[in-house]
N, C-alpha and C positions, 0 to 999 in steps of 0.2 A: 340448256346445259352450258356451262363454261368451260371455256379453254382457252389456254395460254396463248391464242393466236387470237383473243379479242383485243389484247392489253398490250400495246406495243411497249408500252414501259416493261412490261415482264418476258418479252423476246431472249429466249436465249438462258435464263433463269432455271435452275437445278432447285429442285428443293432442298434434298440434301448432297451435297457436295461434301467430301470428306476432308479439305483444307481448311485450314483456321481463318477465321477472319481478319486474326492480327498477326504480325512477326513474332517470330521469339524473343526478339528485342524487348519490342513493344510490350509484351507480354510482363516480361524480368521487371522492365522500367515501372510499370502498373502496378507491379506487385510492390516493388518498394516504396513509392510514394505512399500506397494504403498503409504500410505498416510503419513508417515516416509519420502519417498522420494520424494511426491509433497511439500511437506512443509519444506526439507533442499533443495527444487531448487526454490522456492517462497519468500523463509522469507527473503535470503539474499537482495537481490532484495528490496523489502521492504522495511529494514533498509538503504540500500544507499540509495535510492527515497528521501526516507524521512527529513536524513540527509543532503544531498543534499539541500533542500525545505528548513529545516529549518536555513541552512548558508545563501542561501540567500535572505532570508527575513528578516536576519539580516541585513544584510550587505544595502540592500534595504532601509528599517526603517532607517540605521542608517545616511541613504544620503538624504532621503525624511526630516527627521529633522533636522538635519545641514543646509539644505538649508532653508524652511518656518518657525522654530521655533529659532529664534536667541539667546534667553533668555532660554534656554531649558538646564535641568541639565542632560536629558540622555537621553532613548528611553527603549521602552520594546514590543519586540514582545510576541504576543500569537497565536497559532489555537485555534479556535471557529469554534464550531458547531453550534451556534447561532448567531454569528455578524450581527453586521447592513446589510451590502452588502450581507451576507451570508454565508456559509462554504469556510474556507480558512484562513490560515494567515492575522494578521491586527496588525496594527503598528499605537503605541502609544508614545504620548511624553510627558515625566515625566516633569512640570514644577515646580519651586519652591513651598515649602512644600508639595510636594510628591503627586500631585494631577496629574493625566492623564490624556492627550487632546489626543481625537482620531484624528489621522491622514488620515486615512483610510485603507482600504482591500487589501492587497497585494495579493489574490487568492490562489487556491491550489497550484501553484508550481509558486512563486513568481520570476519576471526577472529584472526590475525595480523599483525604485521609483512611487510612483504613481504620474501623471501631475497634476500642478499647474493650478488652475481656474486663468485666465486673464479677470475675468469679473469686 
């Protein structure tokens, strides 16, 4: 049978003891380093995603109006939280004197032009 009087390394040893192991210091400090380092291996990430999303929705926008808006002096993308279609990128065409025609919703993370109705 064992017992704690074979193991002098374990002399004196509580199993459980109801003090923490660490300070409260320690503790505070621990905590913010992890979330210090969830947030410089997240945010990057982030910012390319996003940057990413909003090249081409440019670039998108800028080929959906070239093509359906002939008379068109420019293009303006925006994210909306509200758009008609919904959350995501939506691409507008600036026509003479500076008034917007919606083109439509390019989505979260836009890949093309949106199609042409052949109706």
């Amino acid at each position: 049978m064992w017992e704690a009087d074979d193991e002098p390394e374990l002399a004196g040893w509580e199993p459980f003891e109801q003090r923490p192991t660490r300070s409260r210091g320690a503790r505070v400090a621990l905590r913010i380093v992890v979330v210090l380092g969830i947030v410089a291996l997240v945010l990057p990430t982030v910012v390319v995603t996003v940057g990413i999303a909003a090249d081409s929705a440019e670039r998108s926008c800028a080929l959906a109006v070239a093509r359906d808006v002939p008379d068109e002096s420019g293009h303006v993308v925006r994210f909306e939280l509200f758009a008609p279609q919904g959350v995501g990128w939506t691409c507008y065409a600036v026509r003479p004197g500076d008034t917007l025609f919606y083109m439509g919703s390019l989505g979260l993370i836009p890949a093309g032009p949106p199609a042409t109705s052949t109706t």
